[in-house]
C-alpha positions as CSV (number, residue, x, y, z in Angstrom):
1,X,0.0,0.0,0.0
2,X,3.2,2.6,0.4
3,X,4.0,2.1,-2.7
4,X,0.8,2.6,-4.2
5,X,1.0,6.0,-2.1
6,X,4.5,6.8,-3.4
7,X,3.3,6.6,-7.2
8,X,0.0,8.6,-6.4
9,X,2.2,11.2,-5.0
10,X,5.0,11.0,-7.8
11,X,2.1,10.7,-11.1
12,X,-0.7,13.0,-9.8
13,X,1.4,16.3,-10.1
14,X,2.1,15.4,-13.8
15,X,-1.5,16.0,-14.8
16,X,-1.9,19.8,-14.4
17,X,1.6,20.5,-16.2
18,X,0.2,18.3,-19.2
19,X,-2.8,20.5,-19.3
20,X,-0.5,23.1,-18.5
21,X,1.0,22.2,-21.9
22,X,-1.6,22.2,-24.6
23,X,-1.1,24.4,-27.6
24,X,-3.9,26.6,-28.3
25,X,-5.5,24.8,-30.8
26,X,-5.7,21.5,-28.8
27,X,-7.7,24.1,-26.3
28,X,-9.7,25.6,-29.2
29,X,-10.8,22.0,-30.4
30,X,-11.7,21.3,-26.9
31,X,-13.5,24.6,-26.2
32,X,-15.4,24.3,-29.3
33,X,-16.6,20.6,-28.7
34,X,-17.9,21.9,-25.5
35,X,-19.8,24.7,-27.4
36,X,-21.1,22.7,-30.1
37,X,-22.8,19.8,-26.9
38,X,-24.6,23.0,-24.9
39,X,-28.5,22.7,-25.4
40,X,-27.8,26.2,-26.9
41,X,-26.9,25.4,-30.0
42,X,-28.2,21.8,-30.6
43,X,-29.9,23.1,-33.2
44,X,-27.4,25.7,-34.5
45,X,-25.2,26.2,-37.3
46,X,-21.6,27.0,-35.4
47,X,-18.7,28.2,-38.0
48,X,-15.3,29.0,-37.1
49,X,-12.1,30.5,-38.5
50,X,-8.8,31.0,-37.2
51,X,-5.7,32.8,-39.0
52,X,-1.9,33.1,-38.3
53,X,-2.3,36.5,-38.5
54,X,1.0,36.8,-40.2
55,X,1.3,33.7,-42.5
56,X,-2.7,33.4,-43.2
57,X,-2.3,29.8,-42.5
58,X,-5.8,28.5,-41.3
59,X,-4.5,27.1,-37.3
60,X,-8.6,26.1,-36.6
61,X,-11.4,25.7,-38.6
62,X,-15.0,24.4,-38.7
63,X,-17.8,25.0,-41.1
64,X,-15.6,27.5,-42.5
65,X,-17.2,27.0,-46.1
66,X,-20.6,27.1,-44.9
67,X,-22.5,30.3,-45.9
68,X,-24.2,32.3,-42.7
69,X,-26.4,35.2,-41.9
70,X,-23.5,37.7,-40.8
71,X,-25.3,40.7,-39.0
72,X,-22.4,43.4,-38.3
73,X,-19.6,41.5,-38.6
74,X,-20.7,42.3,-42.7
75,X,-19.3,45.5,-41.6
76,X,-15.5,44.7,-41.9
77,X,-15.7,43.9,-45.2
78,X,-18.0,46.8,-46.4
79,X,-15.7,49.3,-44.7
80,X,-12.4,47.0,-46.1
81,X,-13.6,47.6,-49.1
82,X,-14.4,51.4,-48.8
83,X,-10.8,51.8,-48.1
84,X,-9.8,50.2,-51.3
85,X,-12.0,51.9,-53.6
86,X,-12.7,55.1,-52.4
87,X,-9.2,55.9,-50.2
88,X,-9.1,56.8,-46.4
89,X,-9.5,60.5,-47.3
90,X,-12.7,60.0,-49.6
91,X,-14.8,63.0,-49.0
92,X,-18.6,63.2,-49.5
93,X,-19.7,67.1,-51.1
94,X,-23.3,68.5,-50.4
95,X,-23.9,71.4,-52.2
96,X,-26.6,74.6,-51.7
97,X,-27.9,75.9,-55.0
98,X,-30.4,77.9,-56.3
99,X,-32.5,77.9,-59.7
100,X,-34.0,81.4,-61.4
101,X,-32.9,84.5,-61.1
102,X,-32.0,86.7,-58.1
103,X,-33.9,90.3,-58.2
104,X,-33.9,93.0,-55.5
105,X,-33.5,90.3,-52.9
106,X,-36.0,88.1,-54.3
107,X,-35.1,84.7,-55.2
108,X,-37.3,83.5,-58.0
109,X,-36.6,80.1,-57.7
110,X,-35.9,77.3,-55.8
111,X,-33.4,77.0,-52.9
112,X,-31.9,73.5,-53.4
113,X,-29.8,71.0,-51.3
114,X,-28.4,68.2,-52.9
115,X,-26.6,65.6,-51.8
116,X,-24.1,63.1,-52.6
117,X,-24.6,60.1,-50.0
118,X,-23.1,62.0,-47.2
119,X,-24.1,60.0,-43.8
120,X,-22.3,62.1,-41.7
121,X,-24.8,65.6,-42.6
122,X,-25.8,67.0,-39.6
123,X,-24.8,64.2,-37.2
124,X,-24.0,65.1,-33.4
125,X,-20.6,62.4,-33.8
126,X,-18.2,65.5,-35.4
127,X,-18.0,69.3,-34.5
128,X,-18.1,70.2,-38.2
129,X,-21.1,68.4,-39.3
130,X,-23.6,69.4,-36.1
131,X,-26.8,70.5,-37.3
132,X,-26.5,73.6,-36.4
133,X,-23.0,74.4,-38.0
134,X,-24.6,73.1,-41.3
135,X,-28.1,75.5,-41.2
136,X,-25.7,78.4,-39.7
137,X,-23.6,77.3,-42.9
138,X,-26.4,78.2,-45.4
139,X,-28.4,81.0,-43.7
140,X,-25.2,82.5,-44.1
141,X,-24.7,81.9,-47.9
142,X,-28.1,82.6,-48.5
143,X,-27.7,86.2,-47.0
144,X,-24.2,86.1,-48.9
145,X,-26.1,85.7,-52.2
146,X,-28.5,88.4,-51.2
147,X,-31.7,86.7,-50.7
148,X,-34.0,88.0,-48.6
149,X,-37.4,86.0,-49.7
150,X,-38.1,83.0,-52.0
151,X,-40.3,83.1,-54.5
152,X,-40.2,79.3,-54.7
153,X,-39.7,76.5,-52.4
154,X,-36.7,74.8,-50.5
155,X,-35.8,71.3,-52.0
156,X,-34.0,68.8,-50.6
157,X,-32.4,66.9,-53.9
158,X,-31.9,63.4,-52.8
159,X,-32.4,61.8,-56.4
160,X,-28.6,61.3,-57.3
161,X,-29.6,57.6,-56.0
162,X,-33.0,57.1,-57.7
163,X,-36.2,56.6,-55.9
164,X,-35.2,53.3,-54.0
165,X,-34.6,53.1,-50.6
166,X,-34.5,50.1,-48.0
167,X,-32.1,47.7,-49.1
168,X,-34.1,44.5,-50.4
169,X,-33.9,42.2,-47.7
170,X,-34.6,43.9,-44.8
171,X,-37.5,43.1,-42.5
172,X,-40.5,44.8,-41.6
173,X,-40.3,44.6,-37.8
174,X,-36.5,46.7,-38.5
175,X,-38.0,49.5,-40.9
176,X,-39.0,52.7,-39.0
177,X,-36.2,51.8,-35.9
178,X,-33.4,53.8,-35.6
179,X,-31.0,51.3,-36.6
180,X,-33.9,50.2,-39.9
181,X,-33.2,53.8,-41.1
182,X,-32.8,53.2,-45.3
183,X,-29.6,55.2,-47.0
184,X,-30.2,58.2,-49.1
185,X,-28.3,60.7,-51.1
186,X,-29.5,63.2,-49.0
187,X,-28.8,62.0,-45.7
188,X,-29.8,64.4,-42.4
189,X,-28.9,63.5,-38.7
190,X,-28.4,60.1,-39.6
191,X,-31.8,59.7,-40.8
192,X,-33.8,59.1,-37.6
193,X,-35.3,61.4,-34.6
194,X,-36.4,60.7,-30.8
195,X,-39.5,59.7,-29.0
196,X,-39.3,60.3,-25.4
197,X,-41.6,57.8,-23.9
198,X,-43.0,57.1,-19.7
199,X,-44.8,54.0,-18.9
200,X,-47.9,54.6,-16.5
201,X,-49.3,52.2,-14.2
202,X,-53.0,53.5,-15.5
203,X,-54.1,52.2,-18.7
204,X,-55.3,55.6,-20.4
205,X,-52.6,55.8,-21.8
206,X,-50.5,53.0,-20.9
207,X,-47.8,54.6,-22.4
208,X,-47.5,58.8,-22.6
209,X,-45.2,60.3,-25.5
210,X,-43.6,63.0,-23.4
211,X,-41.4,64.7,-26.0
212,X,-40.4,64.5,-29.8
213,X,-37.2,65.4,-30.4
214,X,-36.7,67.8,-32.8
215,X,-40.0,68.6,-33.2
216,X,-41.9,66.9,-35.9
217,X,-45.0,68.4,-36.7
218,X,-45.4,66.6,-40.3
219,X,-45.9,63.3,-39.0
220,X,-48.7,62.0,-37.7
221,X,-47.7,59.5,-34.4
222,X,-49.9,56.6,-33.7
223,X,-49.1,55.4,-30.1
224,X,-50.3,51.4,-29.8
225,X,-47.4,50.8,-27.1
226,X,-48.5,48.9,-23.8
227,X,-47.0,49.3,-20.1
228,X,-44.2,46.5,-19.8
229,X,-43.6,44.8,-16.4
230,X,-40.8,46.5,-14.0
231,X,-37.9,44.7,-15.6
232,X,-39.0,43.6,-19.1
233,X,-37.4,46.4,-21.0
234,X,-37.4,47.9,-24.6
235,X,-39.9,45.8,-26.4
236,X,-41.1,49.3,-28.8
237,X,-41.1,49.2,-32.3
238,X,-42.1,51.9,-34.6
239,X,-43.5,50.9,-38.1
240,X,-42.9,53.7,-40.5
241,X,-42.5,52.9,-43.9
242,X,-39.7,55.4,-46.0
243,X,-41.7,58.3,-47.5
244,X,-45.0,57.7,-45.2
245,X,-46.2,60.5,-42.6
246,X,-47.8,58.4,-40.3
247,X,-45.8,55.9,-37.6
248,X,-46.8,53.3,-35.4
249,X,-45.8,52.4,-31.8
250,X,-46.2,49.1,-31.1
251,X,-44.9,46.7,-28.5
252,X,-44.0,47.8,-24.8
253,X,-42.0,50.0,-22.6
254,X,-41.7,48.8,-19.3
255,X,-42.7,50.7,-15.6
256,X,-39.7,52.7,-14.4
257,X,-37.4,51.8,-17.5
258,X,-34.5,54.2,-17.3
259,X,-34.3,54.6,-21.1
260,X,-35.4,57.9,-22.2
261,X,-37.2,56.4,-25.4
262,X,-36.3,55.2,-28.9
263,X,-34.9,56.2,-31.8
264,X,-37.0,56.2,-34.9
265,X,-36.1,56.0,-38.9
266,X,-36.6,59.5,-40.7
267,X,-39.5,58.5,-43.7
268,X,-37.9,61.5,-45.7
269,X,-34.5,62.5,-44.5
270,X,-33.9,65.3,-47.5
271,X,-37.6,66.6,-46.6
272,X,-36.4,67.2,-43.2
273,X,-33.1,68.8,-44.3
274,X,-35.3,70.8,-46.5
275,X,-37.9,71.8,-43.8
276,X,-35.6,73.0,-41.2
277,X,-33.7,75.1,-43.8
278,X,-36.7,76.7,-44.3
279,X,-37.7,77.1,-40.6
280,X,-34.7,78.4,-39.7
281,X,-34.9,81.0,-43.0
282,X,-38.8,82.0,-42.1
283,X,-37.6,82.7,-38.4
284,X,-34.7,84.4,-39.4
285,X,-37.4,86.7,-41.9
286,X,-36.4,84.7,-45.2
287,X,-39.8,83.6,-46.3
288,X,-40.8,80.8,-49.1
289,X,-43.8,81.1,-51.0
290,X,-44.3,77.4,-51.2
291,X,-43.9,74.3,-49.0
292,X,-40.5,72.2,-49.1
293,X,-40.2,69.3,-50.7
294,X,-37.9,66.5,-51.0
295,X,-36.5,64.9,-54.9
296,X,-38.0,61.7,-54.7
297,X,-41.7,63.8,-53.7
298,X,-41.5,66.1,-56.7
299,X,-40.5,62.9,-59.2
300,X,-43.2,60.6,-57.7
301,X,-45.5,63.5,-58.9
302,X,-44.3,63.2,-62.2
303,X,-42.4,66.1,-62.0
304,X,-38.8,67.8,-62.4
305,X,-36.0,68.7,-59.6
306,X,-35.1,72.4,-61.1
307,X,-31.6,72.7,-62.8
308,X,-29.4,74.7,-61.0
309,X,-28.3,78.5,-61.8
310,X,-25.5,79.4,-59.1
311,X,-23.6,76.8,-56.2
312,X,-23.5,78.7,-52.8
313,X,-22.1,76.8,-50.7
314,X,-20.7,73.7,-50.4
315,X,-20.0,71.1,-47.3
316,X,-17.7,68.3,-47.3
317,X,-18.1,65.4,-45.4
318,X,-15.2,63.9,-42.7
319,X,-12.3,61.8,-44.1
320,X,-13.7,58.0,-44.8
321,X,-11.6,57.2,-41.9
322,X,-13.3,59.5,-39.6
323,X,-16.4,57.9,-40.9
324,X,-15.5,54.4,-40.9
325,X,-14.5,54.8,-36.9
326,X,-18.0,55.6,-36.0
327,X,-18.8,52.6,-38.8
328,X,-17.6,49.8,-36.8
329,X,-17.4,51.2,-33.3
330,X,-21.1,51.9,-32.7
331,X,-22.2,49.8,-35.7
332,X,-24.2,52.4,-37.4
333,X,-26.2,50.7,-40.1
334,X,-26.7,53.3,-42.4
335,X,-23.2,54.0,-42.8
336,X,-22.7,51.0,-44.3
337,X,-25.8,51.4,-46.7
338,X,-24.7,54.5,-48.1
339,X,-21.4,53.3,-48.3
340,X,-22.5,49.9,-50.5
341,X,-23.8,52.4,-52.9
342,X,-21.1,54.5,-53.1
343,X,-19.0,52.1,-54.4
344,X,-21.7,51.8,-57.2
345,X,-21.2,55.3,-57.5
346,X,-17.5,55.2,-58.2
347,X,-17.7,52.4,-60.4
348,X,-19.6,54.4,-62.7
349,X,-23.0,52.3,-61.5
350,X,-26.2,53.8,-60.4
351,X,-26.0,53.8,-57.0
352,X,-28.2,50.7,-55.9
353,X,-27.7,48.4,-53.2
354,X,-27.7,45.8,-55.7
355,X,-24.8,47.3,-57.4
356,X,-22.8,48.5,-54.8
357,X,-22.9,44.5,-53.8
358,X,-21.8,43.6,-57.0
359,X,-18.8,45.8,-57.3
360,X,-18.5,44.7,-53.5
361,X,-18.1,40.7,-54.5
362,X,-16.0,41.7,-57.9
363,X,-13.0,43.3,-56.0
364,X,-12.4,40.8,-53.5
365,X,-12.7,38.1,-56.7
366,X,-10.4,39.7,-58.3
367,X,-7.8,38.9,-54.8
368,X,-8.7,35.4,-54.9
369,X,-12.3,34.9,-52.7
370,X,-14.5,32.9,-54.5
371,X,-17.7,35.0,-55.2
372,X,-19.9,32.3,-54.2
373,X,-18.6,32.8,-51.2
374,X,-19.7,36.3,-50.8
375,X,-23.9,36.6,-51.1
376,X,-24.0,40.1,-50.0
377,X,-27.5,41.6,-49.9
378,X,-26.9,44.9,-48.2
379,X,-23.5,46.8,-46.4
380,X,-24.7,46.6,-42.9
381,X,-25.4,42.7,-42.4
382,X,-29.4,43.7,-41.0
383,X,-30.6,41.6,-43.7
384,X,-30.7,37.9,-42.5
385,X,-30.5,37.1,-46.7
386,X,-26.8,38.2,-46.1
387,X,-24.7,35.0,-46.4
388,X,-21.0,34.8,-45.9
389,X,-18.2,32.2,-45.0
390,X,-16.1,32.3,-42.1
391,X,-13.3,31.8,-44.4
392,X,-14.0,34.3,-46.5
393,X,-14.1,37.1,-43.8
394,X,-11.1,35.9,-42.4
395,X,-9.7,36.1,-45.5
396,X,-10.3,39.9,-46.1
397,X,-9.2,40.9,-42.3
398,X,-5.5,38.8,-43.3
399,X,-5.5,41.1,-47.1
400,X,-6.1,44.0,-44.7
401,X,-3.1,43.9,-43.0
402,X,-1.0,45.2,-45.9
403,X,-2.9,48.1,-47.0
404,X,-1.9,51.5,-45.8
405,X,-5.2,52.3,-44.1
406,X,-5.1,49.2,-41.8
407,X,-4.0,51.2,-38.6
408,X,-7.4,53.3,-39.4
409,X,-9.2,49.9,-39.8
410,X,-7.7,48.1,-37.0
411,X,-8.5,51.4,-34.6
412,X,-12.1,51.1,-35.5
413,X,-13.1,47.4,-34.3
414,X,-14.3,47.7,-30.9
415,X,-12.6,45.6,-28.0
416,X,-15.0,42.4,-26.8
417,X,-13.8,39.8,-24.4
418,X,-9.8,41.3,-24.6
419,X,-10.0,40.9,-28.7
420,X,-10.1,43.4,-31.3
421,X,-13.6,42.6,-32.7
422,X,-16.4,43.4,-34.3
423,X,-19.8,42.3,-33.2
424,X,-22.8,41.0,-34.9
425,X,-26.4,40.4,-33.3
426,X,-29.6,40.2,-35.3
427,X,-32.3,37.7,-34.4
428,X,-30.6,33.9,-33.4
429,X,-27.7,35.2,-34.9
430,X,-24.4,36.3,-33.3
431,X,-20.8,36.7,-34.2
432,X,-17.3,38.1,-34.2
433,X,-14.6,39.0,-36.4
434,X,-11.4,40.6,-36.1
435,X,-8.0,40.4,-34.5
436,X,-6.0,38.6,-31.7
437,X,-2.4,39.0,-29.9
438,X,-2.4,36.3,-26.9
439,X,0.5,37.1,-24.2
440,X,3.0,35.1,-25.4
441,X,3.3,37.8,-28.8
442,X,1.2,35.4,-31.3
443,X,-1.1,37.0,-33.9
444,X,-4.5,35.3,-34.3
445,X,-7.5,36.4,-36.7
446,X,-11.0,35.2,-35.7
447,X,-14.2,34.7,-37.1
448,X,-16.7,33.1,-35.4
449,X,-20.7,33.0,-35.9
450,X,-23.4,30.8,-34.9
451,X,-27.5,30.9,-36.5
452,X,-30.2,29.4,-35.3
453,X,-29.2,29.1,-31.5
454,X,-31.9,28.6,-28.5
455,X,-32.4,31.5,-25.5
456,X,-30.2,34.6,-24.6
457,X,-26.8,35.1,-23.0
458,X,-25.2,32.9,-25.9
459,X,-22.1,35.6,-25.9
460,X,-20.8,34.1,-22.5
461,X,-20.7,30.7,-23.8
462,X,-18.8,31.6,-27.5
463,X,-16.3,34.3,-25.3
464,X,-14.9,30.5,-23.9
465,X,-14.1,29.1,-27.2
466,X,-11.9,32.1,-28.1
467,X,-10.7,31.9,-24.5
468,X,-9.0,29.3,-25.1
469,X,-6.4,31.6,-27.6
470,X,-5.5,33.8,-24.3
């Protein structure tokens, strides 16, 4: 029996160091076995892909060929490929024109703003492109040029892009949310406005709208939310459709919520720029004769956006790498729509999602992806009819590396669980993609995704697989 002690005592120890021992792929294949047996994903579609981020040399990889709804991990190629085409210091131009003739002060005319795909136009995210700073902007070429009314109307010119909007693809339930809100070549405060919202333990109303913010007097609000339990959340969804003037709330806020209220799409973002120009001209004594309009309102009326007599001012946008930092780190949808069609743009396209896509697939073809590989649908990843290989991302985050804007690109992936990378969550789907140093100086790229999987709080469970590369 002291013997048997002895060898206890002499083999035990040895277990830990051979655990101690495993390379980081014998604890990836563990990790992910482990994933792959949780009642999570017994019905899921797991896919995994991991680089030598300096050979390319795939170290791990399972269902890497396999085709999967993306959400925003989409993202790093649309903005990869912005970089390409259009060059870190791609500016957008918005321009502020005016048709007819000029006389005595009286513009007999039409004020017009037209855009270019600018997404940035009168967001709060950069000093220069405030709201403010843009109507301050034109009130001050418009008293440049010597207008003092308008014989005419103010019209925001977003038909550089056609008269189509939400990218094909998208769903209902999204459209008319914040982060639903469709592209356009006239673009204002990212295309969406707040509802300030209070639950009430009464039922009439359930739920009060305390504030609109700014103020939007040409829509008509249709308030169908209910009073949530304490606890259960943002469950509101606003249903308006691009062009309409009427939204509904439906779904729930919940008592005592802490969230001020949501976000909502803009139906007709180069209305709005158009309406508060002409607000802020009327208060300012700089009267229109006429109502505002947008582009795609005047064509849908059979009619004609004015040609131009004299440019009075003109904007330009932040770099692309201003742009693409916002992109990725706070995952703003309608960047990446307007950016997809930009690249249409610059091909010499019109600028469709569609074509955008296209041009999209065709570049990274031309570097050796396999197209088939690539079903893009739109540039954010919202659509769930966005398929993409695990292979193939990882794949354009290894070409990234030797470009000259890959220090812009790498500074834009948010950090989750230690890693350089960018998130992607639409319904049963969630995923990551990016970049990896682990302690010991070794360079990993990782993309990961899983569809289809069962409950909440999946995150926790894939942050262990990658673990196991720390």
């Amino acid at each position: 029996m002291k013997f048997k002690h002895f060898a206890l005592l002499i083999f035990l120890p040895l277990l830990p160091v051979k655990a101690f021992t495993q390379s980081p792929v014998q604890k990836l294949e563990a990790a992910y076995q482990e994933f792959t047996a949780d009642p999570q994903t017994r019905y899921a579609m797991i896919s995994l892909c991991v680089l030598d981020a300096g050979t390319g040399k795939v170290l791990f990889a399972r269902n890497e060929n396999v085709g999967l709804a993306t959400a925003s991990t989409l993202k790093t190629i649309t903005s990869a490929t912005a970089f390409s085409l259009l060059g870190k210091d791609f500016r957008y131009q918005t321009t502020l024109s005016y048709s007819g003739t000029i006389s005595n002060g009286v513009l007999k005319g039409d004020l017009v703003i037209t855009g270019s795909g600018d997404p940035t136009l009168a967001s709060s995210r950069y000093p220069q492109s405030k709201e403010n700073n843009i109507l301050n902007q034109w009130v001050a070429a418009v008293k440049a040029a010597g207008i003092t009314r308008i014989e005419g109307r103010v019209i925001g010119d977003d038909t550089a892009w056609g008269t189509s909007s939400t990218p094909e693809g998208w769903i209902w339930q999204d459209i008319g949310n914040y982060y639903g809100a469709a592209p356009s070549a006239l673009t204002w405060r990212e295309n969406q406005f707040d509802i300030h919202l209070r639950a009430n333990r009464s039922e009439d109303p359930a739920v009060s709208i305390l504030n609109i913010v700014p103020s939007m007097p040409y829509l008509k609000i249709v308030n169908e939310l209910k009073a949530g339990a304490e606890g259960s959340g943002d469950n509101a969804y606003a249903f308006l459709p691009p062009l309409s003037s009427i939204a509904y709330l439906r779904g729930s806020w919940a008592l005592g919520i802490r969230k001020t209220g949501i976000s909502v799409a803009l139906p007709d973002p180069a209305y709005d720029a158009a309406y508060r120009l002409q607000d802020t001209l009327k208060r300012l004594g700089i009267s229109s004769t006429q109502e505002a309009l947008s582009g795609r309102k005047i064509l849908a009326d059979n009619g004609k956006v004015p040609a131009v007599t004299e440019k009075i001012s003109t904007i330009s946008s932040p770099s692309l790498s201003e742009m693409i930092y916002w992109f990725n780190k706070k995952s703003i949808n309608l960047y990446g729509e307007n950016l997809l069609r930009t690249l249409a743009w610059k091909a010499g396209k019109p600028a469709t999602t569609k074509n955008g896509a296209a041009v999209e697939t065709s570049y990274w073809a031309s570097k050796g992806l396999d197209k088939n590989a690539l079903n893009i649908i739109d540039g954010s990843g919202l659509s769930p009819a966005t398929r993409v290989t695990t292979s193939a991302m990882a794949s354009v985050l290894f070409q990234a590396q030797k470009e000259d804007w890959f220090p812009e690109y790498y500074k834009s992936l948010p950090e989750n669980n230690g890693m350089q990378l960018k998130s992607g969550t639409i319904s049963d789907v969630s995923a990551f993609a990016g970049y990896y140093a682990d302690p010991a100086g070794r360079k990993y790229i990782i993309v990961i995704n899983v569809n289809n999987y069962a409950g909440s709080g999946i995150n926790k469970k894939l942050f262990r697989v990658l673990d196991a590369l720390k």
